[in-house]
Each structure stands twice: as structure tokens, then as C-alpha cells.
Biopython code that builds the backbone (N, CA, C, O; Angstrom):
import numpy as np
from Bio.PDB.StructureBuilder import StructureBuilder

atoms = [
    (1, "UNK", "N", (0.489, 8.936, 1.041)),
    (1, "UNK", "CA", (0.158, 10.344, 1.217)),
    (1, "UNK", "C", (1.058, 11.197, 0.339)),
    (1, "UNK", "O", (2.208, 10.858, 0.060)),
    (2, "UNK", "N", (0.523, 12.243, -0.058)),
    (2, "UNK", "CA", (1.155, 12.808, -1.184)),
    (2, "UNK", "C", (1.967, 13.839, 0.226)),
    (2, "UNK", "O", (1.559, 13.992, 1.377)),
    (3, "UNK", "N", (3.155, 14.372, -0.411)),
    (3, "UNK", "CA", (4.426, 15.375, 0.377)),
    (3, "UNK", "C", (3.547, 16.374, 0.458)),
    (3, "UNK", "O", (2.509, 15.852, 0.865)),
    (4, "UNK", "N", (3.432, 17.131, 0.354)),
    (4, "UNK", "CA", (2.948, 18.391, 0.646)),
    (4, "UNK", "C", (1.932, 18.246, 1.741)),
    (4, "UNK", "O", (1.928, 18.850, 2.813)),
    (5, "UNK", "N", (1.249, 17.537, 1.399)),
    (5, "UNK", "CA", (0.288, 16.609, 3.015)),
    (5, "UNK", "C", (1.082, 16.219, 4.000)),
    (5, "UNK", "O", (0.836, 16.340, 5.200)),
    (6, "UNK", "N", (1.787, 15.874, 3.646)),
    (6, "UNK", "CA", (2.865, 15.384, 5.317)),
    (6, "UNK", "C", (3.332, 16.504, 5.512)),
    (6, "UNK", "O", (2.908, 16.969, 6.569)),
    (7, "UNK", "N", (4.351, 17.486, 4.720)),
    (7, "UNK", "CA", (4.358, 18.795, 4.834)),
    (7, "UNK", "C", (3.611, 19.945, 6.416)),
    (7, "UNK", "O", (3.877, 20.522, 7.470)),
    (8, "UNK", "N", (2.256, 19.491, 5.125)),
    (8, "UNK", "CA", (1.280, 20.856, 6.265)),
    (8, "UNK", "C", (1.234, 19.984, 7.687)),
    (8, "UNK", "O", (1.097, 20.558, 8.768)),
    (9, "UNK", "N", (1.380, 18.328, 7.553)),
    (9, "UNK", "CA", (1.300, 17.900, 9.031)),
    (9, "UNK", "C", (2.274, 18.425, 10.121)),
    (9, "UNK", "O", (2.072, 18.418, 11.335)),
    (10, "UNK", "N", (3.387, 18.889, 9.451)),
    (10, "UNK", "CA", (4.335, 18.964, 10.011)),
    (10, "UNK", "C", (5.991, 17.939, 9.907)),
    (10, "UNK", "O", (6.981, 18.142, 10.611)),
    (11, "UNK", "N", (5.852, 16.888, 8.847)),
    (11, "UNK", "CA", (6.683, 15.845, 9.167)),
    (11, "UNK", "C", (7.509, 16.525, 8.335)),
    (11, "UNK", "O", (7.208, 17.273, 7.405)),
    (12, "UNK", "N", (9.033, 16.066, 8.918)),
    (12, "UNK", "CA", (10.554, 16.197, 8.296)),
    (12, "UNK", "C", (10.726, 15.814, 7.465)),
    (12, "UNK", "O", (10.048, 14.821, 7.200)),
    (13, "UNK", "N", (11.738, 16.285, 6.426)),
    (13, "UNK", "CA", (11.845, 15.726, 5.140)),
    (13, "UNK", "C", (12.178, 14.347, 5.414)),
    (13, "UNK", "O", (11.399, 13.503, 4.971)),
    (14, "UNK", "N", (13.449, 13.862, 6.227)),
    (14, "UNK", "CA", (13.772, 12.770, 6.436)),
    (14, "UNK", "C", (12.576, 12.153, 6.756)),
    (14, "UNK", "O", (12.448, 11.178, 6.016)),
    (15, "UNK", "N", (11.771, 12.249, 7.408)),
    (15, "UNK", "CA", (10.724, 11.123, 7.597)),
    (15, "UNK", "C", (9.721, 11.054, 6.765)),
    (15, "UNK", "O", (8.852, 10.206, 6.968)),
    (16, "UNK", "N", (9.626, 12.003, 5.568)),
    (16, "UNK", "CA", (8.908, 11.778, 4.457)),
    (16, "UNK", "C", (9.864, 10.848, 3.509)),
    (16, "UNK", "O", (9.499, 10.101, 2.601)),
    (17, "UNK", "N", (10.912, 11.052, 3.878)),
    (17, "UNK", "CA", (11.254, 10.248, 2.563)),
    (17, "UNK", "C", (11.307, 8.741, 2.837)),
    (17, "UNK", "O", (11.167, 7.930, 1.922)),
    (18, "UNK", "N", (11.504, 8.390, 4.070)),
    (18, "UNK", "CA", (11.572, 7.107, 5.396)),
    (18, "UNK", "C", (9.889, 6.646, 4.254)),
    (18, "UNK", "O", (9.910, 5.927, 3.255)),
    (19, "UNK", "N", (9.054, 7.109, 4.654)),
    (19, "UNK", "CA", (7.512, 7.005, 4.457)),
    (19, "UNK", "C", (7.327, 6.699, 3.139)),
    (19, "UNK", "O", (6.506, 5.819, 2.881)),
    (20, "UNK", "N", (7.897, 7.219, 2.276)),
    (20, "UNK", "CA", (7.593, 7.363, 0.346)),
    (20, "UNK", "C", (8.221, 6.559, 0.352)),
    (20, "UNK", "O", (7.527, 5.545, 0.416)),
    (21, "UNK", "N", (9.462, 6.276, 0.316)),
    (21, "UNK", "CA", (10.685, 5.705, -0.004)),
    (21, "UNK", "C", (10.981, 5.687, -1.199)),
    (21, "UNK", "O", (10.994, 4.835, -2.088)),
    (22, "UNK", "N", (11.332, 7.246, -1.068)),
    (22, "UNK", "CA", (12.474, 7.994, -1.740)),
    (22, "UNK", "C", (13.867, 8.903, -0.911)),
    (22, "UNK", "O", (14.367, 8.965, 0.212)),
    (23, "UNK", "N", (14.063, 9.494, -2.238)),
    (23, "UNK", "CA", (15.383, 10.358, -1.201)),
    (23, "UNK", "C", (15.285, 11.637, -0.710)),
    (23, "UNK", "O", (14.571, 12.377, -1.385)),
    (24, "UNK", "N", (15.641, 11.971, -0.025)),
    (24, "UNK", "CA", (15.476, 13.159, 0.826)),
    (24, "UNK", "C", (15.959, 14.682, -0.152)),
    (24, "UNK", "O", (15.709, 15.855, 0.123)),
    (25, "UNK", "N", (16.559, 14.236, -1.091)),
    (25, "UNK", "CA", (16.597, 15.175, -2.712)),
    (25, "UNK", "C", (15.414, 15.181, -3.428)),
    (25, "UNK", "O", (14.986, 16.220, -3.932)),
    (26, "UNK", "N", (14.820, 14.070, -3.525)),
    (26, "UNK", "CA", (13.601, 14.407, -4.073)),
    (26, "UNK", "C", (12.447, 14.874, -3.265)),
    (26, "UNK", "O", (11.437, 15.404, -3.729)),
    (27, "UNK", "N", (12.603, 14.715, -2.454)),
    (27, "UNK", "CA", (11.336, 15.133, -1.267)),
    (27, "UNK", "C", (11.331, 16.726, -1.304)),
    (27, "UNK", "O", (10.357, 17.474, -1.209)),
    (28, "UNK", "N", (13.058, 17.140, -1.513)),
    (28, "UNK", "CA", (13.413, 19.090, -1.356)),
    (28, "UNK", "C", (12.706, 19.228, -2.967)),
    (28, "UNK", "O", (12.000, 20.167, -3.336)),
    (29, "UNK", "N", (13.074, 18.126, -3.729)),
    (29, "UNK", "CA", (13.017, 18.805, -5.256)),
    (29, "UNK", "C", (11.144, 18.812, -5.500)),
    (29, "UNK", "O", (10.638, 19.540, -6.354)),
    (30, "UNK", "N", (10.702, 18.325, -5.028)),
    (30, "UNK", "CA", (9.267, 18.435, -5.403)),
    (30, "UNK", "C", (8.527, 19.254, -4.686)),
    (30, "UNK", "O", (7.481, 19.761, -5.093)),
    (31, "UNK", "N", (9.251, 19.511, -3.081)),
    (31, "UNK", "CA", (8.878, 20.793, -2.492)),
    (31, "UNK", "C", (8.886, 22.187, -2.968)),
    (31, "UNK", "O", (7.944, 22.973, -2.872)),
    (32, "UNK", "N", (10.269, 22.462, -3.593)),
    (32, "UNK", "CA", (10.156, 23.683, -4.378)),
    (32, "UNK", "C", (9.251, 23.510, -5.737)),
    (32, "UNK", "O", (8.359, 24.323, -5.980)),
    (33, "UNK", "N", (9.518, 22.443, -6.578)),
    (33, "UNK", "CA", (8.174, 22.605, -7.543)),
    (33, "UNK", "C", (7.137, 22.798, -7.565)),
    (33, "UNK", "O", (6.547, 21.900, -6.965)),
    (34, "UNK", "N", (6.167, 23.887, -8.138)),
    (34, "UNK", "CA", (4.743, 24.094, -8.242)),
    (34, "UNK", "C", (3.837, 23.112, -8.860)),
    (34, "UNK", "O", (2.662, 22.879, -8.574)),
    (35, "UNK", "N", (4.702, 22.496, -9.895)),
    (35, "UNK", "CA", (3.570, 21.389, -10.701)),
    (35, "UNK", "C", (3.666, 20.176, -9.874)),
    (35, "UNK", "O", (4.738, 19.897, -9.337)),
    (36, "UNK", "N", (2.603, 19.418, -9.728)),
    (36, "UNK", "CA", (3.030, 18.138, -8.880)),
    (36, "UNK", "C", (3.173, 16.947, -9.667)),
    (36, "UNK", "O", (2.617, 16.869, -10.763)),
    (37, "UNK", "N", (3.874, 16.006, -9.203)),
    (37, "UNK", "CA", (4.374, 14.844, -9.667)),
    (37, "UNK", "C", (3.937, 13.877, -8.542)),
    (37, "UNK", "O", (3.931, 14.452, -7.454)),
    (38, "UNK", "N", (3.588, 12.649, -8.486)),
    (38, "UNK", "CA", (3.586, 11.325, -7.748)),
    (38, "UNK", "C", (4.595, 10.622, -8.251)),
    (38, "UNK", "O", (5.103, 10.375, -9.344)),
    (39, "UNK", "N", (4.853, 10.161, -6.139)),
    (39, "UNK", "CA", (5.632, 9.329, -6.276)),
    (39, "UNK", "C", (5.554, 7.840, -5.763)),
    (39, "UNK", "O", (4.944, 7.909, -4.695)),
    (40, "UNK", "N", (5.802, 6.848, -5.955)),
    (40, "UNK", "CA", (5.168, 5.667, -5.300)),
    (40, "UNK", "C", (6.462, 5.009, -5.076)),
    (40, "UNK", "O", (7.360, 5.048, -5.917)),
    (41, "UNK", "N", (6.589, 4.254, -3.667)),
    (41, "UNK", "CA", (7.499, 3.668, -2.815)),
    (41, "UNK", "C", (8.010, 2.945, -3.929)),
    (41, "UNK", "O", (7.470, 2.500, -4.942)),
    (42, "UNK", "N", (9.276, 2.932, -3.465)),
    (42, "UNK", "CA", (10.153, 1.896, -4.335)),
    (42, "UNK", "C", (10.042, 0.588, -4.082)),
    (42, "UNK", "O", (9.699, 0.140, -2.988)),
    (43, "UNK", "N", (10.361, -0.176, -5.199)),
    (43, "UNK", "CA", (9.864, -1.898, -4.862)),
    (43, "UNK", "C", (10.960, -2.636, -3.997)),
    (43, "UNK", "O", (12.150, -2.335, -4.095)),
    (44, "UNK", "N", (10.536, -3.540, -3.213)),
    (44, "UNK", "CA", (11.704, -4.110, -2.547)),
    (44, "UNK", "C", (12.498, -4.923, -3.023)),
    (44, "UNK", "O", (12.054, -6.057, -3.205)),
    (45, "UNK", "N", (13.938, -4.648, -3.393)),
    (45, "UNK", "CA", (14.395, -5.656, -3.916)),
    (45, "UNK", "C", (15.147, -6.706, -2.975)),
    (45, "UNK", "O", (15.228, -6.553, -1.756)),
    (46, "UNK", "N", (15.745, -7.905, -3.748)),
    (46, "UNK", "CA", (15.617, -9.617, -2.959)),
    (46, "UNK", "C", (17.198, -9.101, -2.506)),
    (46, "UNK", "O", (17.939, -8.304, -3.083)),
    (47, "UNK", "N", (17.392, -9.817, -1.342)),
    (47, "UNK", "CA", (18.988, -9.569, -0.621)),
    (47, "UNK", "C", (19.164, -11.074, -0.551)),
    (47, "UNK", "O", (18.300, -11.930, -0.738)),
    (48, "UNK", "N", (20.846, -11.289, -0.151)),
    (48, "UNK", "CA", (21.351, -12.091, -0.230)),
    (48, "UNK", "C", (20.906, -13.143, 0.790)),
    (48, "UNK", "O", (21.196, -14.339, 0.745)),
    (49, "UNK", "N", (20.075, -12.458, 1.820)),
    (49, "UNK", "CA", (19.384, -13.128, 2.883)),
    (49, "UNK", "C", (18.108, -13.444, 2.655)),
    (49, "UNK", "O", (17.606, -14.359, 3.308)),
    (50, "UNK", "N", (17.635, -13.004, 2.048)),
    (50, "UNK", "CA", (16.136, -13.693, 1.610)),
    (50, "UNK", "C", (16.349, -15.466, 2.004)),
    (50, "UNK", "O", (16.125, -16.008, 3.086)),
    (51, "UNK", "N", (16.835, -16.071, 0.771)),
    (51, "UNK", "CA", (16.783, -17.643, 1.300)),
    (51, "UNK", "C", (16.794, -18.090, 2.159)),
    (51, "UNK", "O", (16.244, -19.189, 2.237)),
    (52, "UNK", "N", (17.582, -17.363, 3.607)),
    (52, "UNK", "CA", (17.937, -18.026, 4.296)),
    (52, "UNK", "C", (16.837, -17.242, 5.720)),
    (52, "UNK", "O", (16.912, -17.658, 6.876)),
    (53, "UNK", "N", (16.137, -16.392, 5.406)),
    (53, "UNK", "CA", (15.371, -15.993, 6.683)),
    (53, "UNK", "C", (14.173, -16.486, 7.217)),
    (53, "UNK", "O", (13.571, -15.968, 8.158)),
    (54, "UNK", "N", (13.725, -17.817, 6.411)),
    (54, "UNK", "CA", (12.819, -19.175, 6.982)),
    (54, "UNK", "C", (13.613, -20.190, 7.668)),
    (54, "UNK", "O", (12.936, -21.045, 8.240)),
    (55, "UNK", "N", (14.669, -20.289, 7.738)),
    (55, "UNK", "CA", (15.220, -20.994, 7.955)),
    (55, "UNK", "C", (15.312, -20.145, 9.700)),
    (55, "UNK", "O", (14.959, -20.757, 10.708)),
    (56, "UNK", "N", (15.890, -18.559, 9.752)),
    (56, "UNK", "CA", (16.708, -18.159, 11.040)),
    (56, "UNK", "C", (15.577, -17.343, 11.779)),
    (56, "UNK", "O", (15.713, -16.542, 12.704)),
    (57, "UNK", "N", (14.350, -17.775, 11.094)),
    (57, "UNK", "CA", (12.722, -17.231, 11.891)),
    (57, "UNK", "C", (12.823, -18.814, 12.687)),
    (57, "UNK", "O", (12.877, -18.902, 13.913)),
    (58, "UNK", "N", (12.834, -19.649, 12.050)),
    (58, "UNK", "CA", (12.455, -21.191, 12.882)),
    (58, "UNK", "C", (13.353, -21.507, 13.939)),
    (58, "UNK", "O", (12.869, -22.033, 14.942)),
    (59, "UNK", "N", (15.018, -21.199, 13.879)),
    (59, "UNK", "CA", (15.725, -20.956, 14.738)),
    (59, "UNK", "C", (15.169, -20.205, 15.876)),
    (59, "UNK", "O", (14.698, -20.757, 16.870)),
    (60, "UNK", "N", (15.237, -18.901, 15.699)),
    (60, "UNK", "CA", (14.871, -17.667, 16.753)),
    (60, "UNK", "C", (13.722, -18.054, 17.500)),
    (60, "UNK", "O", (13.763, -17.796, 18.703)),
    (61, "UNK", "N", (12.268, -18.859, 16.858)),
    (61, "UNK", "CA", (11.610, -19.411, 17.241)),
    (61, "UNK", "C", (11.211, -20.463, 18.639)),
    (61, "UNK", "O", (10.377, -20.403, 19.543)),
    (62, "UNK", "N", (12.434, -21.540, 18.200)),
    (62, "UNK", "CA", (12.566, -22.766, 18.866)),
    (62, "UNK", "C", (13.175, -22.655, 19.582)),
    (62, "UNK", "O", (13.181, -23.583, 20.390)),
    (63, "UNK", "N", (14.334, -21.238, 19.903)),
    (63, "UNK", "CA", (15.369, -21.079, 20.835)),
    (63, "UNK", "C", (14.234, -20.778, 22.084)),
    (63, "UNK", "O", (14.266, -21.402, 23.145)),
    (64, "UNK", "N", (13.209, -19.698, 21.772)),
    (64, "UNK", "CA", (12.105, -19.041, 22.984)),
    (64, "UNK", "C", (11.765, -19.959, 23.905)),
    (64, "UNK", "O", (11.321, -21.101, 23.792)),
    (65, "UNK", "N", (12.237, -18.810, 25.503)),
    (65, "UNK", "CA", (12.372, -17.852, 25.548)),
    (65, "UNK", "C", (13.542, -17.545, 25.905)),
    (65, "UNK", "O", (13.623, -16.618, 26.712)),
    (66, "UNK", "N", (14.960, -18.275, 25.387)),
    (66, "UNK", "CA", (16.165, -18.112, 25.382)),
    (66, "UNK", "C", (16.418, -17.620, 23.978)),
    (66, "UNK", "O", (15.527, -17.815, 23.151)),
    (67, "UNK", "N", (17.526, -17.004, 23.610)),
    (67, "UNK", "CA", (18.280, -16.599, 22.419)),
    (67, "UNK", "C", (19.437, -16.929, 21.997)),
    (67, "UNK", "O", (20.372, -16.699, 22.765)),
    (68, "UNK", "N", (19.704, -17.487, 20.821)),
    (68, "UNK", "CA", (20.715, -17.523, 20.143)),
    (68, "UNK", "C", (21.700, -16.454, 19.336)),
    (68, "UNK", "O", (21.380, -15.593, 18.516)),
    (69, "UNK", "N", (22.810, -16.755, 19.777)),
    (69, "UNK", "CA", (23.753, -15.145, 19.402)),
    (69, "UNK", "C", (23.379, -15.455, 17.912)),
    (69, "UNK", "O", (22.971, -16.417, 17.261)),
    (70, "UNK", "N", (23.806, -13.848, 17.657)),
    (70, "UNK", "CA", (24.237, -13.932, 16.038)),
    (70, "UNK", "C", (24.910, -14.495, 15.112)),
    (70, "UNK", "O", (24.604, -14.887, 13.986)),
    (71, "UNK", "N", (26.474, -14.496, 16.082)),
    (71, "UNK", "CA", (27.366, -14.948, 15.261)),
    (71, "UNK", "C", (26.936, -16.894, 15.117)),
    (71, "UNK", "O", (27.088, -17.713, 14.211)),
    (72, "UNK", "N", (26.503, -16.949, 16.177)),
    (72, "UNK", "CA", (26.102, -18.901, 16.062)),
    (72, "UNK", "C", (25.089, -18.604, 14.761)),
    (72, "UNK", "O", (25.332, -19.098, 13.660)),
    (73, "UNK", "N", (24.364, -18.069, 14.911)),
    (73, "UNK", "CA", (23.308, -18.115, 13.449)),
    (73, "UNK", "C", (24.338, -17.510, 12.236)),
    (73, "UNK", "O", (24.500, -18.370, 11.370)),
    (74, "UNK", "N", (24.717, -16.864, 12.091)),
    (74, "UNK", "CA", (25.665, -16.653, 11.127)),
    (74, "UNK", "C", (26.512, -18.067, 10.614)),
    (74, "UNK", "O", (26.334, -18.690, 9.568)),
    (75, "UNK", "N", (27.424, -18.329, 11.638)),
    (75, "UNK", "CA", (27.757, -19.724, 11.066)),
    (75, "UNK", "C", (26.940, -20.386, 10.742)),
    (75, "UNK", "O", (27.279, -21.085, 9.787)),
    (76, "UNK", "N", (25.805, -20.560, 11.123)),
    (76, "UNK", "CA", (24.842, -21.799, 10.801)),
    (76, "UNK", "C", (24.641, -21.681, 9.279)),
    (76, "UNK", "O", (24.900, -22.597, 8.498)),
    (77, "UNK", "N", (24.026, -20.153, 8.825)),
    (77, "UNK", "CA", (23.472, -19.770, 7.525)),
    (77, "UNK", "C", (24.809, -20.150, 6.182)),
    (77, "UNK", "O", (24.749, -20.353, 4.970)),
    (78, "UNK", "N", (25.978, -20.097, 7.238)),
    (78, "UNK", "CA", (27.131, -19.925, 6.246)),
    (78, "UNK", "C", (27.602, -21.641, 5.979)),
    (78, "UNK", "O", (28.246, -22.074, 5.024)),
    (79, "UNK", "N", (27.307, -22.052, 6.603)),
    (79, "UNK", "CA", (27.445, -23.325, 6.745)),
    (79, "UNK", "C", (26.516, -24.205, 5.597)),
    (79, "UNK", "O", (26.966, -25.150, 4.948)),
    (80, "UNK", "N", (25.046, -23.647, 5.494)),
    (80, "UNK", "CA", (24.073, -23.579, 4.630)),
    (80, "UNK", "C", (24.705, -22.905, 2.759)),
    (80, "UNK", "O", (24.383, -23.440, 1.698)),
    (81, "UNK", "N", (25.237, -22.178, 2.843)),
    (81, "UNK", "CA", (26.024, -22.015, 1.498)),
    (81, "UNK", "C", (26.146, -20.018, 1.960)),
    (81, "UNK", "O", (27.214, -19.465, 1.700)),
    (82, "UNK", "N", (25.461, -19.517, 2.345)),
    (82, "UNK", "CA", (25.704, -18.186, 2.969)),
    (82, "UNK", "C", (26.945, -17.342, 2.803)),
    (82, "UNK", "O", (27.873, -17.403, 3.610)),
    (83, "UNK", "N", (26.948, -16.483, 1.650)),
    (83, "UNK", "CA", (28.563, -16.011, 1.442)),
    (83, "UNK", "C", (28.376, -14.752, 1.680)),
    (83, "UNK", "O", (29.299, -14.465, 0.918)),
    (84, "UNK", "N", (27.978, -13.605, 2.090)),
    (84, "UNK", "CA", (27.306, -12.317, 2.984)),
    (84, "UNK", "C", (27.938, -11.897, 4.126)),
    (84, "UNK", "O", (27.469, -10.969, 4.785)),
]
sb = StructureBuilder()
sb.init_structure("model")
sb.init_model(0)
sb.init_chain("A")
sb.init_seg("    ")
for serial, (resi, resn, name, xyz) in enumerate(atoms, 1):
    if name == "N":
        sb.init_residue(resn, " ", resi, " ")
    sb.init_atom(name, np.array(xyz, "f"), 0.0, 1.0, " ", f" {name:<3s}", serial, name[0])
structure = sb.get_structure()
């Protein structure tokens, strides 16, 4: 949805920018501009956890409908090569 549409809905800058995913500077800076510009969500980039979140979905999984703390999955991942 283009800003000025969320705008007349009523939504907060912060939650326009939550939505676009951009920054809450650009959300003010294109508000005061008359000419319009598009903007399209930013791409997701890979975290240090990527590799290891098939691994701590199958965990979290197999524990149900009990849970495993964090810090036990933490060691586990770190144990796995995990330096984060």
C-alpha cells in the first residue's frame, strides 16, 4: 500500500514504516513531499541463525507439548559450530 493510503486510514508513522519496511524518516520525508516516490520493502537479509533454525524448529517440535529452555538450545546450536 502506498503511505499516503495508510495515512488517510489513519495508521502511525511507526506502523507504516513496521508495514513498508522502511524508516520512520522516510515515511515523514515522503509525507511532506508533493511528488510521489515508491517504496518497496526491503529484502531480507541471511543472519547468523539462518543455518541453524531447521535444526531448533525440529527440536521445539519433538519437545511438544513440553519445552525446551533457551539457553539448552543455545548450547546445543553452539555446540553445532554457533558463534552468535
Amino acid at each position: 500500500m502506498e503511505i499516503k493510503v495508510l495515512m488517510r486510514h489513519g495508521a502511525g508513522i511507526r506502523e507504516m514504516a513496521r508495514e513498508l519496511g522502511c524508516s520512520r524518516n522516510t515515511i515523514r520525508r515522503y509525507l511532506r513531499e508533493t511528488a510521489a516516490e515508491q517504496y518497496s520493502p526491503r529484502t531480507a537479509r541471511p543472519t547468523k541463525l539462518d543455518p541453524y533454525k531447521g535444526y531448533l524448529l525440529e527440536r521445539i517440535e519433538a519437545a511438544r507439548p513440553h519445552w525446551i529452555p533457551g539457553v539448552v538450545l543455545l548450547r546445543e546450536i553452539q555446540e553445532h559450530g554457533y558463534d552468535g
